[in-house]
MITOR-824707 format. One record per residue (C-alpha): x negated, y negated, z; residue in three letters. Coordinates in steps of 0.1 Angstrom, whole numbers, padded with zeros to 4 digits, always signed. Layout:
BEGIN
XYZAla ...
// end
This chain:
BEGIN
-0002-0068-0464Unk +0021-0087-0441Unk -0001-0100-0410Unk +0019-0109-0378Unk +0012-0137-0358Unk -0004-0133-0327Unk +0020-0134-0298Unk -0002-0145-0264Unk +0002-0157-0231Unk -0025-0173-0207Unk -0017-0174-0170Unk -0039-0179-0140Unk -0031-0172-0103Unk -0045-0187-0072Unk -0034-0176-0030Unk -0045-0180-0001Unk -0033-0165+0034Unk -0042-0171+0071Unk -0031-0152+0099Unk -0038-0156+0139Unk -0026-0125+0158Unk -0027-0123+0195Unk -0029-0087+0208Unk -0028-0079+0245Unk -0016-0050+0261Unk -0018-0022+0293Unk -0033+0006+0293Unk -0026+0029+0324Unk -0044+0007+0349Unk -0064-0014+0324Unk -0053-0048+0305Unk -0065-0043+0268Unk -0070-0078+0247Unk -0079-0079+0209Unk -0071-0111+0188Unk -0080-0112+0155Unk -0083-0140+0129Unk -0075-0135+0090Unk -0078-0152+0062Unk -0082-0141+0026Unk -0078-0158-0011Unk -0073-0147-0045Unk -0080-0157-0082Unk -0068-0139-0112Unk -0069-0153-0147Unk -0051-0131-0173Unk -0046-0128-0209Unk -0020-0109-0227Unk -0008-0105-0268Unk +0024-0091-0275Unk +0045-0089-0308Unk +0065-0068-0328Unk +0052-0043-0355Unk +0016-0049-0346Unk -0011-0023-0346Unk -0021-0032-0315Unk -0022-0054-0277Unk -0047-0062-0254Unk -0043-0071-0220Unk -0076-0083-0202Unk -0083-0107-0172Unk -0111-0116-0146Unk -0100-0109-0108Unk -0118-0123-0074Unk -0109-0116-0038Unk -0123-0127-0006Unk -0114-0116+0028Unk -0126-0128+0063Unk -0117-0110+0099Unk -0130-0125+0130Unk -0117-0099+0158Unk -0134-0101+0197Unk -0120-0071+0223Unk -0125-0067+0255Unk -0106-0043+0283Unk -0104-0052+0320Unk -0091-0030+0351Unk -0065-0048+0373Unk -0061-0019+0396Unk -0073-0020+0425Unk -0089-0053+0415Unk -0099-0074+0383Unk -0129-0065+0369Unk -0136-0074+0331Unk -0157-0051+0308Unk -0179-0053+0280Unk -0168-0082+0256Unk -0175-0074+0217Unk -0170-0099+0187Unk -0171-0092+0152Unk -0171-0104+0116Unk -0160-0089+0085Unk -0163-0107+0050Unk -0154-0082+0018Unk -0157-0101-0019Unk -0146-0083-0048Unk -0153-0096-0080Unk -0136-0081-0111Unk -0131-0077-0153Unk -0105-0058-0166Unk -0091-0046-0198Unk -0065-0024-0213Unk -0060-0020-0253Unk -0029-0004-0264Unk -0027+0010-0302Unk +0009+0015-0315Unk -0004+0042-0338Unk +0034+0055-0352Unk +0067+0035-0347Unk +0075+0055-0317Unk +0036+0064-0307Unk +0015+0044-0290Unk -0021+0051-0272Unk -0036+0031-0241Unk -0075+0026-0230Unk -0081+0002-0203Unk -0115+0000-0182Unk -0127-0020-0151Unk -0162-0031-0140Unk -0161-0045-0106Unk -0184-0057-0076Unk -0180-0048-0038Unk -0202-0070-0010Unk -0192-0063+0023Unk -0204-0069+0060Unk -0204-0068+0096Unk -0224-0086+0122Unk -0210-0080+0157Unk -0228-0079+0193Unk -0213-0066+0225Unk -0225-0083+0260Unk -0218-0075+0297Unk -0231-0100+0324Unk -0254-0122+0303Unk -0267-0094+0285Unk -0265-0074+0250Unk -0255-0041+0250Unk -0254-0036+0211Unk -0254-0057+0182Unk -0254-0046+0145Unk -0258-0068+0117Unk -0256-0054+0078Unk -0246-0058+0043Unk -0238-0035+0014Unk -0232-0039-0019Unk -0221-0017-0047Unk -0210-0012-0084Unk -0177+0001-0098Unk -0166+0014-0132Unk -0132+0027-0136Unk -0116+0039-0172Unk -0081+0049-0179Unk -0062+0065-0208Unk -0022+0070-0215Unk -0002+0080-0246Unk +0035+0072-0245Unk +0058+0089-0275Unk +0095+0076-0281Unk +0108+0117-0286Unk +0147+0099-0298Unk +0159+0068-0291Unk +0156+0052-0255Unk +0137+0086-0243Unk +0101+0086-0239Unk +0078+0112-0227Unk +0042+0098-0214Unk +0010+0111-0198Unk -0019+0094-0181Unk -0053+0100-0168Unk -0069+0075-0143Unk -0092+0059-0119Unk -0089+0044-0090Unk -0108+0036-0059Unk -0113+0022-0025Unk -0144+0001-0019Unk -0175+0009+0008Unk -0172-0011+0041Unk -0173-0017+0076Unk -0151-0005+0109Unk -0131-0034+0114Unk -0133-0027+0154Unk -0169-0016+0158Unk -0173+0004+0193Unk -0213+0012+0193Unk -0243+0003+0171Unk -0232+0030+0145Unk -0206+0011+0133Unk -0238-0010+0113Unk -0233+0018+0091Unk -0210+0016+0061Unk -0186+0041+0048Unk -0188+0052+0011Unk -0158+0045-0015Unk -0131+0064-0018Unk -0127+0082-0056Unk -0097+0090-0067Unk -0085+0107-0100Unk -0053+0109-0111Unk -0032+0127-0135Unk +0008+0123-0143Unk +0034+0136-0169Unk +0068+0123-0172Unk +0096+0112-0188Unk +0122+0082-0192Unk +0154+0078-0203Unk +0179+0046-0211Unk +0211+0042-0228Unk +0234+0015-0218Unk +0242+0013-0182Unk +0227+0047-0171Unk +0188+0053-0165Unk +0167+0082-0152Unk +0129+0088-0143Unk +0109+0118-0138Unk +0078+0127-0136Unk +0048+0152-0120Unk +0018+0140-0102Unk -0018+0153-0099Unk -0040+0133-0073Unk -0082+0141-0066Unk -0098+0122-0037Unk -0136+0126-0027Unk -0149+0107-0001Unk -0117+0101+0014Unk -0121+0072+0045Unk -0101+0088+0073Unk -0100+0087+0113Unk -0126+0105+0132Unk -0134+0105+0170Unk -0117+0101+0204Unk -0089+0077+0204Unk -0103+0047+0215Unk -0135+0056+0200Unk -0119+0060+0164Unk -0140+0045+0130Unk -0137+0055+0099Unk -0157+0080+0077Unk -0157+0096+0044Unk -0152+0128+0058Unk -0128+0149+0040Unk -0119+0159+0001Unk -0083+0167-0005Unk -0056+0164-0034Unk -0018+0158-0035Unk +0007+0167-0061Unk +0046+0161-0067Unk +0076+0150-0085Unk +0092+0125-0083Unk +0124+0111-0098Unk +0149+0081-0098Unk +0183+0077-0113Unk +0207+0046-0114Unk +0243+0043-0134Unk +0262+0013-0135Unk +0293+0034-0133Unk +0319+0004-0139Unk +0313-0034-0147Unk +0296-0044-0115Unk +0289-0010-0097Unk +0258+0006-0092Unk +0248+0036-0080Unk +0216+0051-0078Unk +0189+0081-0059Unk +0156+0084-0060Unk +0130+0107-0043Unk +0100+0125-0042Unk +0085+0158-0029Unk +0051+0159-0020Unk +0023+0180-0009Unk -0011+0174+0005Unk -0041+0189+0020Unk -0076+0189+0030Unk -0099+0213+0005Unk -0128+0200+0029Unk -0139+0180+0058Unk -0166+0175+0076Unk -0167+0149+0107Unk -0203+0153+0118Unk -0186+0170+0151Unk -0186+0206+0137Unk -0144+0201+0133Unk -0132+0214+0097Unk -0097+0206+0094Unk -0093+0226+0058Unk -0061+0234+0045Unk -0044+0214+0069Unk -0020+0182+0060Unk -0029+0149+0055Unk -0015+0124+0086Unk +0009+0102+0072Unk +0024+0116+0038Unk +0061+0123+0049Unk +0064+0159+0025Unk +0097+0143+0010Unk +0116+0114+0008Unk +0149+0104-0006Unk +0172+0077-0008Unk +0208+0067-0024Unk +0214+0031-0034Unk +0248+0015-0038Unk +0255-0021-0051Unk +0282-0041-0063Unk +0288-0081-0078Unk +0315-0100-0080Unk +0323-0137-0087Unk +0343-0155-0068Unk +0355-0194-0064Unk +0324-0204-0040Unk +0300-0185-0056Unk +0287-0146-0062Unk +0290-0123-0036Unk +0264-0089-0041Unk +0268-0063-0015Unk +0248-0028-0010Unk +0236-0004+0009Unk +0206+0016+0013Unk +0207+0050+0028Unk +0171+0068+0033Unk +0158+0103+0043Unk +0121+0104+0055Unk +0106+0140+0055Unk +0084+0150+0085Unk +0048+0139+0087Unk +0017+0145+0105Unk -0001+0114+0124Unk -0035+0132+0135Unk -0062+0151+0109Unk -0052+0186+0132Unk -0013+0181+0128Unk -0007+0185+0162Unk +0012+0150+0163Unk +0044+0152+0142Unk +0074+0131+0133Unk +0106+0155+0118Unk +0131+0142+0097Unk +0149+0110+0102Unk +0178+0089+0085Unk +0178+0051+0084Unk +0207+0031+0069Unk +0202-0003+0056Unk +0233-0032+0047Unk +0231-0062+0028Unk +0251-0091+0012Unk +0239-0118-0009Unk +0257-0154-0016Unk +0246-0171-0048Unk +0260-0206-0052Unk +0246-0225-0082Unk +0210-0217-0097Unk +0193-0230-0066Unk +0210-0215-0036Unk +0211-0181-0022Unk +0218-0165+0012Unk +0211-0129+0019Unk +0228-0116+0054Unk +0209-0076+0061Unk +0209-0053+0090Unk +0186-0032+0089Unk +0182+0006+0109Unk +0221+0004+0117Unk +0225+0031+0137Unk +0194+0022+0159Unk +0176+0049+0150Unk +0141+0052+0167Unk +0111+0074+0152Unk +0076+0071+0158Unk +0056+0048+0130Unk +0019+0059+0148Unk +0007+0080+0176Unk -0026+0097+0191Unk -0038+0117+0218Unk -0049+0096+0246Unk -0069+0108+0286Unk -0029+0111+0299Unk -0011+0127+0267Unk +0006+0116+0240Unk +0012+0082+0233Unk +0036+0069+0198Unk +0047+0034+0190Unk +0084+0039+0179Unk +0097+0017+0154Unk +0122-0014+0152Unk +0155-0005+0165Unk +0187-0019+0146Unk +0176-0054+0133Unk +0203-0084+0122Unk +0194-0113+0102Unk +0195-0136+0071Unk +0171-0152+0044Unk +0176-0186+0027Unk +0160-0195-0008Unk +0165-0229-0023Unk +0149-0230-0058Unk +0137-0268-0065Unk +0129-0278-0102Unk +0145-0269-0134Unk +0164-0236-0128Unk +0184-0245-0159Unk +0173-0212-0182Unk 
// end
């Protein structure tokens, strides 16, 4: 028997981010300020084989995250006079600690079978204290830490050439934590993870310069972590069960050297099967806030070399279905349009200038909104935006 050599690749992964936001705002006759400090890192060291005509290829790795948030608030009134309120300061860490693997048996020429698993770690927790004149007028301090399996399973089968039907069943999950703006001594009390199980069917297809995707989806949530309370007063709970199923599809064709067109989209619906938010509300059978029920989109591009370089222009044009923003779908966004421009310049293998313009007709829709003592309030998204990215690639950009 003919044995193949083992075809494997080693990489590791290290990253690191800090971010300082400064956050001050009115608030009918009140001054609201809440900075918050960020930082988080990441390691992920992974292991992959891959080879022709072998029975089988593993994929497997070791993952670690860490994330700090250092966030103090405190509101003032400035009408008729100054008078500062309560000040509250809090601290969030969240480690995540991770193995991973996924096997994947080509079991026919044109059948292969997937099993993957992960066994993970949460920690997570808060210690915050809120003081007015010298004195403490709450203060939680707490930890939590859990364990996570997670197992999935796919079968892919090459039907004729370049079209493949698939199916997968998986896991996924968000972990336990903390309110990352704690408002009472409450807030010293974690929220559960988030389970979700999945379920998809589709189908792919490729020959030459034309491409299409579709596929069905089948989502499970328990313990979802939404919104509950005033606004103001909002933390998060895992108050509700729901589910979402759709399609979805995508198809691109390079119609003539150079040209490409291409639309994808999605229809989607979601609900509540159950909810309870320890305040007697059930919000059953009603939409969940910020799923638009469709979107679609149609992409053109085009390349073409020139004496100074290569000059790629497109367009993006998108349709956002209505969505929901509050757990009782009272606060809705309808239908909007957006239209996106771009042009890239590539000079050499090191040099590349992308011009955009973004929202070109200056479209506004609202991106978030709740119900606040004087009405409705919605923060309305970036108007028509105008500018240009530079990458210069140092090294050997020879290949």
């Amino acid at each position: 028997m003919l044995r193949r050599p083992v075809e494997s690749a080693l990489s590791a992964i290290a990253s690191w981010q800090d971010s300082d936001i400064a956050r001050s705002f009115p608030y009918y006759s009140y001054i609201s300020t809440q900075p918050e400090q960020w930082s988080a890192n990441t390691q992920e060291l992974r292991l992959s084989t891959e080879g022709k005509h072998r029975f089988f290829d593993v994929v497997t790795g070791f993952y670690h995250q860490t994330t700090y948030q250092d966030r103090t608030s405190q509101t003032a009134a400035y009408v008729p006079s100054y008078m500062p309120y309560p000040l509250t300061a809090s601290h969030n860490r969240a480690e995540t600690v991770a193995l991973y693997g996924n096997v994947y048996w080509h079991i026919l020429k044109n059948l292969d079978l997937g099993l993957g698993g992960r066994l993970s770690r949460d920690m997570s927790s808060i210690a915050f204290n809120s003081t007015y004149g010298g004195q403490t007028l709450y203060a939680g301090n707490k930890s939590r830490d859990q364990n996570m399996s997670l197992g999935n399973v796919s079968l892919d089968y090459e039907a004729l050439p370049g079209w493949h039907l698939h199916g997968r069943v998986s896991q996924g999950y968000k972990p336990a934590g903390f309110n990352y703006a704690p408002t009472s001594i409450a807030d010293a009390t974690s929220y559960n993870p988030e389970r979700e199980l999945s379920y998809e069917i589709g189908t792919v297809y490729r020959h030459k310069q034309f491409f299409v995707r579709a596929g069905y989806f089948y989502n499970h949530l328990q313990n979802e972590q939404v919104y509950v309370g005033p606004a103001g007063y909002q933390t998060i709970a895992s108050a509700a069960r729901a589910h979402a199923s759709g399609v979805e599809g995508e198809v691109q064709w390079e119609f003539k050297p150079g040209w490409i067109i291409g639309a994808d989209g999605n229809r989607t619906l979601s609900k509540f099967d159950s909810f309870n938010d320890g305040a007697g509300n059930n919000y059953a059978g009603l939409r969940m806030p910020y799923v638009p029920e469709f979107m679609a989109a149609g992409h053109l591009s085009t390349r073409f070399q020139t004496g100074f370089g290569r000059i790629e222009p497109g367009l993006d044009l998108r349709v956002t279905g209505p969505q929901y923003f509050d757990i009782a779908n009272q606060l809705k966004q309808p239908t909007y349009t957006q239209l996106d421009l771009r042009t890239t310049w590539s000079f050499g293998n090191r040099y590349e200038v992308m011009v955009y313009a973004n929202n070109v007709t200056d479209k506004l829709y609202r991106t978030y909104a709740f119900t606040g003592p004087a009405g409705n309030v919605a923060q309305i998204s970036f108007g028509r935006t105008v500018g240009f990215n530079l990458k210069v690639a140092i090294g050997d950009n020879s290949k």
